[in-house]
Steps between C-alpha positions, in 0.01 A plus 500: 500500500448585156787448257548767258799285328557574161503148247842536414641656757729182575680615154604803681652292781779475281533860292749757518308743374547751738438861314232689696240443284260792354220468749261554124080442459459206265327692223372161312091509588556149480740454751190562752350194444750252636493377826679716738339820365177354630629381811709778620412888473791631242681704587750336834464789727796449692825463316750316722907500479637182344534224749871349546524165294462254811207682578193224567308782354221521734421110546430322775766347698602275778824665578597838439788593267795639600457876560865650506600336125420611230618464105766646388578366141340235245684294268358351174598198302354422172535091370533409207502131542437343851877527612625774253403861660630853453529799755174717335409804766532629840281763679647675803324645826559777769252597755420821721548471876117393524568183287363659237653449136643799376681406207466196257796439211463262231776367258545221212823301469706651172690145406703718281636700681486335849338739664126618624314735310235727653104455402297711732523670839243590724469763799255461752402771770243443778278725750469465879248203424679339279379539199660561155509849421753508187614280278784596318612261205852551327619323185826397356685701285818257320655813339531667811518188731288666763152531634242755349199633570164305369186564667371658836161367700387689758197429709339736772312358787231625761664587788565216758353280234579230258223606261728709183230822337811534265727292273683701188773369275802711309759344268793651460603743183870383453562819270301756736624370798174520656214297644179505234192407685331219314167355689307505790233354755311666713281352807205664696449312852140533641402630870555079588810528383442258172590539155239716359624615177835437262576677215826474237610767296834519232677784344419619184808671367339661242244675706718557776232358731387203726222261268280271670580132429267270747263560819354276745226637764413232806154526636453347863216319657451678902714362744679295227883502480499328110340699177215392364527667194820585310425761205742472223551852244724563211598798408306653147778727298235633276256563788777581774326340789451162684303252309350205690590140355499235777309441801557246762261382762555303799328286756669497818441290823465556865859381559658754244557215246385601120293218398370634144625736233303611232636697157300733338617724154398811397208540213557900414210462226254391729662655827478129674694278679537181301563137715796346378679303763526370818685332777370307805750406795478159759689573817529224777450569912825639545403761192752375250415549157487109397292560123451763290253457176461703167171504288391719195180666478300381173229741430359256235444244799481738745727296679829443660714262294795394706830578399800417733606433848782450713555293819728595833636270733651621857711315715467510872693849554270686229741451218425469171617144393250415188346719200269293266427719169197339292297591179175413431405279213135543415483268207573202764394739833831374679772669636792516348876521739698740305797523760583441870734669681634302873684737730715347843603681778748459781432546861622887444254567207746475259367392150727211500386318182227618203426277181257636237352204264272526153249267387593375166206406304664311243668277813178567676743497834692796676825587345788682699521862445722616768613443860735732725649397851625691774775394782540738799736477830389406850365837533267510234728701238507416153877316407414488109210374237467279258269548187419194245283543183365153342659394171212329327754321278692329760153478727704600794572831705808705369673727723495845367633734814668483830504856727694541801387683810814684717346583809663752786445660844258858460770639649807464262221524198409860605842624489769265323572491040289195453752439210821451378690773271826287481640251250507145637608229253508102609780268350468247374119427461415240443756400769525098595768538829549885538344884418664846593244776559662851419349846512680843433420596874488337832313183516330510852308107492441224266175266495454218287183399399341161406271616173190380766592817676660267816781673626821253506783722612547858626883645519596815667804647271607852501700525187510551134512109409399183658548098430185280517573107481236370382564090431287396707215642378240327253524621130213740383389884547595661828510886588735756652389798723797719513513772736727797467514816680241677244229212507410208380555279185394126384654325234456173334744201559526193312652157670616212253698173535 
C-alpha cells in the first residue's frame, strides 16, 4: 500500500485550523518540482468531508474504533513554562444524521474579558455519497458580536460519483450583500472514467470575465488506470490562450506502482522539451513505497547528478512509522541525514506518538525539533494531546500545548447545543479544601478532570450551585466539565496546599 503521507503532516495532528480552506492551484512553477507533485497526479480528485478528530484516518488497525462517538468539542492549552498554562482556543462540532460534520466553530480565550471570542465558522453540506458539496465559511464580527458571511465553495460531482467536474469559490461583499464569484476549477473525466483534463480560472473584475490561471491535461497509457503524462499550461494575458510550461512523464509498473518520474520544461524558442528533473521510486513486495530518489539532469555531463532522497519505514499493519530525508553531498559523494521523522501507533491506528529530529552539523548529532503524543480511551478515542518543541538552550523538550478531546454518542451530537451559553464562575480557585461551581442556569452534572484527561469524579446535580471538596486531591491542574441544560462547558481549576 502506497503511502501518500504528507512530511509534516504529524504537525497537523495538533492544529486547529479548521477554515475550509480555498481548494487553489499552486501557481509557483517551482512548486512542481518537489516530491509529491511527481509522485501523485495534482490535482486530488476526490475531495472528502473532514474526518472527526479520533479518526485513525485510514490506517491500519487491529481493533476497530468506536463507531457511535464521535467529537464534540476541543480544548486548547498553551504553556508557558512546563507547569504554568493558559486556556488558548476551543473548536466545537455538530454532525448530520449520517455522522457527517455539518458545522465546525472555533474560538480563542479573551483573558480580558473572560469570555470566548469567535475566529471562524464553517458549514459543511454533503450529497447522497457523501461527499462535500458546499463549504460555507463565516467570520467573526466583534462590533456586532455575531457570525458573518466569508466565503462559499461549492463543488459539483458526476452523478453517483465521487469524481467533482466543478469547484467555484465566492467571498462575500459585506456592503452589497451579495456573493462575488472569485475562482474556479474545472475537470474533464475520460470514457475510463480518469482525470483527463483540469483547468482553473479567476475573476477579473475589470473585464467582467473568467481569466485562465493554470491547466493540467493527463495522457493515459491503454488499459492503464495512472497518467503517464501530466501537461502543465499557464495562461498568456497578452496572447489569451494556454501556454505549455511543464511536462511530466512517468514510468509505471505492472502492479500500478509509479516507479519513475521524469520533469521536463518548456523551451518556447526552440519549441522543445528540455530534461530537467527526475524522480525514481523503490517499493518492497507488499508495494509500499520504502525510497524515493531525486537527481538533476546536467546537460554539460549529460548526466544525472543526484540530488536528494528520502527513506520510509512501515510497521507490520502498513503504517508509516519512519521518514529518513537526505541530501546529497557531491564534494564527499555521501549522504547527508537532514531529518527523521518516527511515528507510533496503537492497536486502533491511532498516531499515538511522532518526534521530528534535525541533524546539526555544528554538533554533527540529531538535535530535537519537536515531538507530539496522543492518549485515547479504551475505545480508541482521542482523551487529549500533548505537543513539546526542543529548547536548544536548556537541551531538553519544552512543553508548548496540551488539547483536549470531549467525545459523545452520534446520537446526542446530531441534535443537542454542543456548548454552553451560561455564566459559570468557580470559587475559590485555586481552592486547597473546597470550590463552589455556579452558573446563571441549571447545572445538570459536574466532572472533574485530572489535567491527563482521567476522569476522577462525576456528580449528578440539578441546580444553580454545587460544593466540590476537594482535600484529598493532589495539588496541580485539574479540569471541570460542567453541564447545563444548554450544553457543555470546561473550565480550569487550580488545587494548592
Amino acid at each position: 500500500m502506497r503511502t501518500l503521507t504528507l512530511l509534516f503532516a504529524s504537525i497537523l495532528f495538533f492544529s486547529l485550523n479548521t477554515s475550509a480552506q480555498i481548494h487553489r492551484f499552486d501557481l509557483n512553477p517551482d512548486r512542481y518540482f518537489d516530491n509529491y507533485i511527481q509522485k501523485n497526479e495534482f490535482p486530488v480528485v476526490k475531495q472528502n468531508p473532514p474526518q472527526s478528530p479520533h479518526s485513525n484516518n485510514g490506517r491500519n488497525m487491529l481493533k476497530s474504533s468506536t463507531p457511535s462517538m464521535q467529537c464534540d468539542s476541543i480544548y486548547v492549552y498553551s504553556f508557558t513554562s512546563e507547569v504554568d498554562s493558559t486556556l488558548s482556543s476551543k473548536k466545537l462540532y455538530r454532525y448530520d444524521n449520517k455522522g457527517n460534520i455539518s458545522l465546525i466553530e472555533n474560538y480563542t480565550w479573551n483573558d480580558t474579558q473572560e469570555n470566548w471570542d469567535g475566529t471562524i465558522k464553517t458549514e459543511y453540506t454533503y450529497d447522497d455519497y457523501g461527499n462535500t458539496t458546499i463549504y460555507l465559511g463565516y467570520s467573526w464580527d466583534s462590533e456586532q458580536e455575531s457570525w458573518i458571511y466569508n466565503n462559499r465553495q461549492e463543488y459539483t460531482f458526476l452523478p453517483s460519483s465521487n469524481n467533482w467536474i466543478l469547484y467555484t469559490v465566492h467571498e462575500w461583499d459585506q456592503e452589497q450583500e451579495t456573493w462575488i464569484a472569485q475562482y474556479r476549477e474545472e475537470s474533464t473525466m475520460n470514457d475510463s472514467g480518469y482525470l483527463e483534463l483540469h483547468e482553473a480560472y479567476s475573476w477579473d473584475s475589470d473585464q467582467q470575465t473568467w481569466r485562465g490561471e493554470l491547466k493540467y491535461e493527463y495522457i493515459y497509457e491503454p488499459n492503464m488506470e495512472r497518467a503517464s503524462f501530466q501537461i502543465q499550461y499557464l495562461w498568456d494575458i497578452d496572447l489569451a490562450d494556454w501556454k505549455k510550461t511543464r511536462k511530466y512523464e512517468y514510468i509505471i509498473d505492472t502492479q500500478n506502482n509509479r516507479t519513475s518520474s521524469l520533469s521536463y520544461r518548456w523551451d518556447s524558442e526552440n519549441e522543445t522539451w528540455i530534461l530537467g528533473s527526475k524522480m525514481d521510486f523503490t517499493y518492497d513486495e507488499n508495494d509500499n513505497n520504502i525510497l524515493d530518489e531525486s537527481y538533476l539532469w546536467r546537460s554539460e555531463q549529460n548526466a544525472w547528478e543526484q540530488s536528494g532522497k528520502m527513506e520510509y519505514a512501515y510497521d507490520t499493519f502498513g503504517n508509516t512509522k519512519h521518514y529518513g530525508n537526505y541530501s546529497w553531498d557531491k564534494y564527499r559523494a555521501v549522504w547527508n541525514l537532514d531529518w527523521k521523522l518516527d511515528l507510533t501507533y496503537d492497536e486502533y491506528g491511532n498516531n499515538t506518538y511522532t518526534e521530528r529530529n534535525l541533524w546539526d552539523n555544528q554538533q554533527n548529532a540529531l538535535i530535537g525539533h519537536y515531538k507530539a503524543e496522543c492518549f485515547t480511551d479504551e475505545n480508541g478515542n482521542k482523551i487529549y494531546d500533548r505537543f513539546y518543541l526542543w529548547d536548544n538552550n536548556l537541551n531538553t523538550w519544552s512543553i508548548k500545548q496540551k488539547t483536549f478531546f470531549y467525545n459523545s454518542s452520534l446520537s446526542e451530537t446530531s441534535t443537542k447545543t454542543i456548548y454552553s451559553a451560561s455564566k459559570t464562575t468557580i470559587f475559590p480557585n485555586p481552592a486547597s479544601s473546597i470550590t463552589n461551581i455556579r452558573s446563571d442556569e441549571k447545572i445538570l452534572q459536574i466532572q472533574l478532570f485530572h489535567v491527563e484527561g482521567k476522569m476522577i469524579k462525576e456528580k449528578d446535580v440539578n441546580k444553580k450551585e454545587e460544593s466540590l471538596i476537594v482535600s484529598q486531591l493532589s495539588p496541580g491542574l485539574y479540569l471541570l466539565r460542567i453541564k447545563t441544560i444548554s450544553g457543555m462547558e470546561t473550565k480550569q481549576l487550580q488545587i494548592i496546599r
